[in-house]
C-alpha positions as CSV (number, residue, x, y, z in Angstrom):
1,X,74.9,98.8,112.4
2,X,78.0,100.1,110.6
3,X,77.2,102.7,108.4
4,X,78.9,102.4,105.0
5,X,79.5,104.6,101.8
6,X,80.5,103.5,99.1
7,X,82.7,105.8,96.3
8,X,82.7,105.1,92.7
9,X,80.0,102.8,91.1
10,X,81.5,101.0,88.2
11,X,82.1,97.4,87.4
12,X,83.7,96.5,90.9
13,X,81.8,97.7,92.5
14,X,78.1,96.7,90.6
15,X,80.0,92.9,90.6
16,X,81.2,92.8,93.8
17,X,81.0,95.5,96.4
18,X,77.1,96.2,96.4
19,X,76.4,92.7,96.5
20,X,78.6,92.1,99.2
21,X,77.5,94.4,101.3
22,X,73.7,93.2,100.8
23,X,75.3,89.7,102.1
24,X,75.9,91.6,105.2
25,X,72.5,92.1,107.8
26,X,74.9,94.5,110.2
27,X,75.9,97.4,107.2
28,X,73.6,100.2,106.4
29,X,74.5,101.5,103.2
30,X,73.6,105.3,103.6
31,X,75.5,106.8,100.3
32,X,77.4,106.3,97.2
33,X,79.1,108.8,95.1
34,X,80.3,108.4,91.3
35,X,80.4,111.4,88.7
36,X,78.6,109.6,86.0
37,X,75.1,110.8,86.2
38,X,73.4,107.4,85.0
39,X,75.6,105.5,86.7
40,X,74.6,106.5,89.9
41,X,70.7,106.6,89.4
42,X,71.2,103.2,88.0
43,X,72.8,101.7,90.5
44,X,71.2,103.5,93.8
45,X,67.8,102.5,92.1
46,X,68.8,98.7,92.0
47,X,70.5,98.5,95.0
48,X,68.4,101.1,97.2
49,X,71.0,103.3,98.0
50,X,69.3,106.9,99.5
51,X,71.7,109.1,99.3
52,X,73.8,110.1,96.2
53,X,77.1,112.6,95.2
54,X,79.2,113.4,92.4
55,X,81.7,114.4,94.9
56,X,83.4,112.2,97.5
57,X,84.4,115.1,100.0
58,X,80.9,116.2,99.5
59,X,79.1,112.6,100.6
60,X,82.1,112.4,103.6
61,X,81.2,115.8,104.8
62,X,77.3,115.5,105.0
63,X,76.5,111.8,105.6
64,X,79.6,111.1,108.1
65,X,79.6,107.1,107.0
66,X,82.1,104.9,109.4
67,X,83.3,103.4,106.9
68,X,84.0,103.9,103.4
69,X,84.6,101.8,100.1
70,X,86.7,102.8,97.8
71,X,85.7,101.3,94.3
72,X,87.6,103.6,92.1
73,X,90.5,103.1,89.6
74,X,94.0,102.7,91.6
75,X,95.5,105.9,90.4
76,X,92.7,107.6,92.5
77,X,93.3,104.9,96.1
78,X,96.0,106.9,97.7
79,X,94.3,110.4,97.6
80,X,90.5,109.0,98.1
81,X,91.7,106.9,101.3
82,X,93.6,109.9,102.5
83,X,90.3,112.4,102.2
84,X,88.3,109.6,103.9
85,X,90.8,109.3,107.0
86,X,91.1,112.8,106.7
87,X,87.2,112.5,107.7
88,X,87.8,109.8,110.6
89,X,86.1,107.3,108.4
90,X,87.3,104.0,108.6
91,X,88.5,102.1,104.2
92,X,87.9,99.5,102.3
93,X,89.8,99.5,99.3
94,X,89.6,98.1,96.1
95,X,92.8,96.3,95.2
96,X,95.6,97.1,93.7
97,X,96.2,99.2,97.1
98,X,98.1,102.2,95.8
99,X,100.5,103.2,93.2
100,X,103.7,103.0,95.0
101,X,105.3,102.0,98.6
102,X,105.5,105.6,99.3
103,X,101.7,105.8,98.9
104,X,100.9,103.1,100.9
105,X,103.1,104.8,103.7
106,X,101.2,107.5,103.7
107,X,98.3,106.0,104.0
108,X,99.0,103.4,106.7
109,X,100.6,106.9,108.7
110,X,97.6,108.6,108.4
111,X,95.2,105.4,109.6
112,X,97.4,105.4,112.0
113,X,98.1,108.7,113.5
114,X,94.0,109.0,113.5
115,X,93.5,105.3,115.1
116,X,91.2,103.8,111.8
117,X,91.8,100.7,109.6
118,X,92.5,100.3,106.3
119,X,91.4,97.2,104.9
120,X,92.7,95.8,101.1
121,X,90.4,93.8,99.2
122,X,92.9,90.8,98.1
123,X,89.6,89.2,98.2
124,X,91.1,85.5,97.1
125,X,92.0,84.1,99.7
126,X,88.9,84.1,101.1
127,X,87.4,82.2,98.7
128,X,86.4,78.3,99.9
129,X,88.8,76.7,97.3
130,X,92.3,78.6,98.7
131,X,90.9,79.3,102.4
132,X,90.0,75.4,102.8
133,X,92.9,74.4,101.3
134,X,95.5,76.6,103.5
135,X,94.0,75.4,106.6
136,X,94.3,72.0,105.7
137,X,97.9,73.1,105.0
138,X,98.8,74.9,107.7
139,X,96.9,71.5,110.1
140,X,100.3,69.8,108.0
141,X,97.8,67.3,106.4
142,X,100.0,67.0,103.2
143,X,103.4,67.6,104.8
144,X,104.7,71.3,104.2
145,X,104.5,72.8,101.0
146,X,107.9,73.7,98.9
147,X,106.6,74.5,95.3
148,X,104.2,77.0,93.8
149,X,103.2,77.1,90.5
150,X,100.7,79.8,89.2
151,X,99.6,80.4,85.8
152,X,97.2,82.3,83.9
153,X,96.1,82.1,80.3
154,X,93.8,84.1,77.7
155,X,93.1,86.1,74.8
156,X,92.7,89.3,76.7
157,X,95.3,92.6,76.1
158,X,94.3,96.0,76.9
159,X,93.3,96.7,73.6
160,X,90.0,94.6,75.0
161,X,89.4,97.0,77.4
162,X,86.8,99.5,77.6
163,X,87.8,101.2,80.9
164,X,91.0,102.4,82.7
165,X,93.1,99.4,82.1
166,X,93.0,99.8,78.4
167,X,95.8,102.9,79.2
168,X,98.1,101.1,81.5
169,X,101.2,100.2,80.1
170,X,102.2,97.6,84.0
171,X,99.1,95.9,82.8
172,X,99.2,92.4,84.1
173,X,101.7,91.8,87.1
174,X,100.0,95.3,88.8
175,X,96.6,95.3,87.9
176,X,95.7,91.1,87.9
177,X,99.3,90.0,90.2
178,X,98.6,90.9,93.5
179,X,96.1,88.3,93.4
180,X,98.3,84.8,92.8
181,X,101.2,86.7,94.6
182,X,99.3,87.3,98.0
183,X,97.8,83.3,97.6
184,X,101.6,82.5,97.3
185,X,102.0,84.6,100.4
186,X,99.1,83.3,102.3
187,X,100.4,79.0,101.3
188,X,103.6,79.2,102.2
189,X,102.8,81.8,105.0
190,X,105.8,84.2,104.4
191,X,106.8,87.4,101.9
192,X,109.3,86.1,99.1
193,X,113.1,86.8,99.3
194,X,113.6,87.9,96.1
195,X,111.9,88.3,92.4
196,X,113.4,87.5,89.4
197,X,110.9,88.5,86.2
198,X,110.4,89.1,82.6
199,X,108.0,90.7,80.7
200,X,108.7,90.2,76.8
201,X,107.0,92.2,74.3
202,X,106.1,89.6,71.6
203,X,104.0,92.9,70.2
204,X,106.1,95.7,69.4
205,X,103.2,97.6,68.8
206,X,101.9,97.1,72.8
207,X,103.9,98.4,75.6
208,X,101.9,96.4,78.1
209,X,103.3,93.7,79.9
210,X,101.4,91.0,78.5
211,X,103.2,88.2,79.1
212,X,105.1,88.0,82.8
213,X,107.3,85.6,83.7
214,X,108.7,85.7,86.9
215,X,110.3,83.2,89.9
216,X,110.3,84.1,93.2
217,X,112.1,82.5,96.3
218,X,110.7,82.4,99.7
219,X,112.5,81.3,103.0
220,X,113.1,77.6,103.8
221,X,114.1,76.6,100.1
222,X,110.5,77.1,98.8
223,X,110.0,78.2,95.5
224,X,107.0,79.9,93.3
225,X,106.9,80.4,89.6
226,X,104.2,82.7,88.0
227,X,103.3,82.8,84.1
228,X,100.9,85.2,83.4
229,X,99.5,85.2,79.6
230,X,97.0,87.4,78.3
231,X,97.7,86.9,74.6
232,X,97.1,83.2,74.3
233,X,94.6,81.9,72.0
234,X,94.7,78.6,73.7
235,X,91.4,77.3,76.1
236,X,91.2,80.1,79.1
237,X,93.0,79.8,82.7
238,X,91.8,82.2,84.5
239,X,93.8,81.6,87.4
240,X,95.6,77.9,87.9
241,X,97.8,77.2,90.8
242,X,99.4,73.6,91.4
243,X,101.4,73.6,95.2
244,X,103.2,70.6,95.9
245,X,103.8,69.2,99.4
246,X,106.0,66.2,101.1
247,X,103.0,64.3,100.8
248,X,101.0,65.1,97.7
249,X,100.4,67.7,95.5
250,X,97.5,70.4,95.1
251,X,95.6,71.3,92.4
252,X,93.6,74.5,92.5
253,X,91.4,75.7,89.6
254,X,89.3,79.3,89.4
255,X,87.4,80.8,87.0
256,X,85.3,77.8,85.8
257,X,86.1,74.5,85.5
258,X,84.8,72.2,82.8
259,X,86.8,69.2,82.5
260,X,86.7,65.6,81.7
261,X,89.5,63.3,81.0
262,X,90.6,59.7,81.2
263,X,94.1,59.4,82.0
264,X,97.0,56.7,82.4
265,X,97.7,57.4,85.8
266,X,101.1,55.6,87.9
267,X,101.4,54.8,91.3
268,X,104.1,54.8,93.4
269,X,106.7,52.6,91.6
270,X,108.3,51.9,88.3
271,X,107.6,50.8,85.5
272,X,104.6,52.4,84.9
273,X,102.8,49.2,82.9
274,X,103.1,47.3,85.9
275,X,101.7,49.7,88.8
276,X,99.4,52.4,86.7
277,X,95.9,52.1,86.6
278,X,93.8,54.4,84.5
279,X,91.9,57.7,86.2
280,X,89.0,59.2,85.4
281,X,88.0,62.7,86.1
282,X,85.7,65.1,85.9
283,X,84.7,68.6,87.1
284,X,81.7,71.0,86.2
285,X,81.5,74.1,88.6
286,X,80.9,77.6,88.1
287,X,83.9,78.8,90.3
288,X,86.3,76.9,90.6
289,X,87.7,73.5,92.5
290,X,90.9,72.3,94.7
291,X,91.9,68.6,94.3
292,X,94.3,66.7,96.1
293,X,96.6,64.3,94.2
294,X,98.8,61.6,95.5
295,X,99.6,58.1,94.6
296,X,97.9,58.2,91.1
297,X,94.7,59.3,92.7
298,X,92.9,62.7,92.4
299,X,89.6,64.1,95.0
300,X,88.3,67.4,95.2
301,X,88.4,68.8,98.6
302,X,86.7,71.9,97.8
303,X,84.4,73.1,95.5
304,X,83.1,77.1,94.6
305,X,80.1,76.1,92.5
306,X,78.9,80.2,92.0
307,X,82.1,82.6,90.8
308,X,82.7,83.6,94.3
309,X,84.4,87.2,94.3
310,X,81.6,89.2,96.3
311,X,81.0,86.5,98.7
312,X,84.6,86.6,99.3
313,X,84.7,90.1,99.7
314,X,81.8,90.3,102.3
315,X,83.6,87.7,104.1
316,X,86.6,89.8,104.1
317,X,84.5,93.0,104.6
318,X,83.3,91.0,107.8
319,X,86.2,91.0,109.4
320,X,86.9,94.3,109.0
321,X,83.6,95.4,110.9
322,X,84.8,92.9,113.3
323,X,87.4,94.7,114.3
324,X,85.8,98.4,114.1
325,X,83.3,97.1,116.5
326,X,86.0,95.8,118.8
327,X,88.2,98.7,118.6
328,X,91.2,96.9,116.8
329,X,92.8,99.2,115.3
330,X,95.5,96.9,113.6
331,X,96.5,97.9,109.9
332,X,98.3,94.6,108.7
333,X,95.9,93.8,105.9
334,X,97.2,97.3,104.8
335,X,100.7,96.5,105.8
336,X,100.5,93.4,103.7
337,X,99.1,95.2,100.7
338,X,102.1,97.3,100.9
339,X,104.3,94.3,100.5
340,X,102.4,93.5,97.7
341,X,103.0,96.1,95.7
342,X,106.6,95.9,96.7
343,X,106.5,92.4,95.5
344,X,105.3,94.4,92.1
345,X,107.3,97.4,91.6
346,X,110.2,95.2,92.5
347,X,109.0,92.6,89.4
348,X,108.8,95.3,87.0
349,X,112.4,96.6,88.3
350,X,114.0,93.1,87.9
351,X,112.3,93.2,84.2
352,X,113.7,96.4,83.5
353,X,117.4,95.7,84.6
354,X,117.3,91.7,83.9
355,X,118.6,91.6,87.7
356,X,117.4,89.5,90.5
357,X,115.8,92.0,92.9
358,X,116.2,90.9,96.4
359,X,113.3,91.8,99.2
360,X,114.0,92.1,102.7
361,X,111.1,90.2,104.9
362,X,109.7,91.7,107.1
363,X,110.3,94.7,105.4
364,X,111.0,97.7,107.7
């Protein structure tokens, strides 16, 4: 059994982290911690935790866990991993990693000087629709992939919020963009050469980054675009990603997908009145969906009928555990994390100086 703490009991980790780790027969979840009084009773009553804190250092000191989650706000990561490893307990930590690249140094230098992991929860890539769909990429069923395009669309600016977001002015591309970022990463297996991004205020009254647009190149001539909109009063996206191939192109959908539509579709060929043929389609899950399209034809190829995230998690949870147990002590999930947020910062720099920011890969 892998004994495992958990610190800081809001949304994430009521969502996501409690139920993943009751997906999981081989953790024992001995503690939690949060300094909300109600929370905690709350939560350890539902989820049967025994032993609760206010106090991180407190729970690390007395229940000696081998691993701990850390489900707080980001500004909180880089000192709450470091007081963990400080303990010689191995992390899990709630993405966004860190702050900055100089935090993540520090963190991966102290996993590493002490020989424990530090596992990032860029949980979406485990999900069926992206995992099944890069293996069937990376098998070179659809010839290699050479466009990425990610977009996100809803009614939802930090004025909505009713936690920590609500005072973050890099809003979008930190908080939500690691996500579609690291599934551009994880498709075209490589870290981007460079980042070219806006962020317009359309709101002068909101200094968030709202609205990010940004292209990013990747080695081989492969390109990714991103549009992230969270003021958009058109139907929500919550996360749509269409990767084109040699042979056909890709069509992944998250966040729910209700859809049914009749469409003029054309083959191969030209004019269209002589080789279309009309397509029907329709989707109804509670997750999300990947279809394949080619020749004026469209099939799913994966489906996530629940929303996902915590089974995703415990799969990703899973593997670190795997590797505890085998004494891997390899820190590239956090040494991707850290490219990550270099992918960010470097985002918000080319938005700030309307420059191209170029990004060495590997980074050193």
């Amino acid at each position: 059994m892998i004994r495992v703490a958990i610190l800081g009991l809001g949304a994430v980790a009521e969502q996501i982290h409690l139920p993943a780790c009751a997906f999981l027969p081989e953790v024992e979840l001995v503690a939690a911690c949060d300094p909300d009084v109600a929370r905690r009773e709350r939560l350890g009553s539902r989820f049967g935790i025994r032993a609760l804190y206010a106090a991180p250092e407190i729970l690390l000191t007395r229940e000696k866990p081998d691993l701990a989650i850390i489900a707080t706000p980001p500004d909180s990561h880089r000192d709450l991993c470091l007081l963990a490893l400080d303990h010689g307990v191995h992390v899990f930590c709630e993405k966004p990693f860190v702050r900055t690249i100089t935090e993540a140094d520090e963190v991966i230098a102290a996993a590493e000087r002490r020989g424990l992991i530090v596992g990032v929860n860029n949980q979406y890539r485990f999900l069926k629709i992206y995992r099944h769909t890069q293996e069937r990429l990376a098998n070179g069923e659809f010839g290699a992939p050479f466009l990425i395009q990610c977009w996100q669309q809803m009614f939802h600016p930090p004025s909505q919020e009713r936690n920590w977001r609500a005072r973050l002015t890099e809003y979008t591309l930190y908080e939500f963009g690691t996500h579609p970022l690291d599934l551009m990463c994880f498709f075209f297996g490589a870290l981007p050469l460079s980042i070219t991004a806006h962020t317009p205020h359309p709101h002068p009254d909101s200094e968030a980054d709202v609205v990010v647009q940004a292209t990013l190149r990747f080695p081989d001539e492969r390109l990714a675009t991103l549009l992230l909109n969270r003021i958009s009063h058109a139907p929500e996206r919550y996360l749509e990603m269409r990767v084109d191939c040699e042979k056909a192109s890709l069509r992944i959908s998250f966040g729910g997908v209700a859809r049914a539509s009749v469409e003029w579709s054309r083959a191969l060929g030209w004019p269209a009145y002589r080789t279309g043929r009309p397509a029907a389609r329709f989707s109804l899950v509670k997750g999300g969906e990947a279809r394949v399209e080619a020749g004026g034809r469209s099939r799913v190829i994966a489906r996530e009928r629940t929303e996902g995230r915590a089974t995703a998690t415990a799969l990703n949870l899973q593997g670190l555990i795997d590797a505890i147990k085998s004494g891997t002590a390899s820190n590239d999930c956090a040494r991707h994390a850290r490219e990550l947020i270099r992918i960010v910062c470097a985002g918000y720099e080319s938005a700030r100086t309307g420059k191209t920011v170029w990004l060495r890969t590997p980074c050193t």
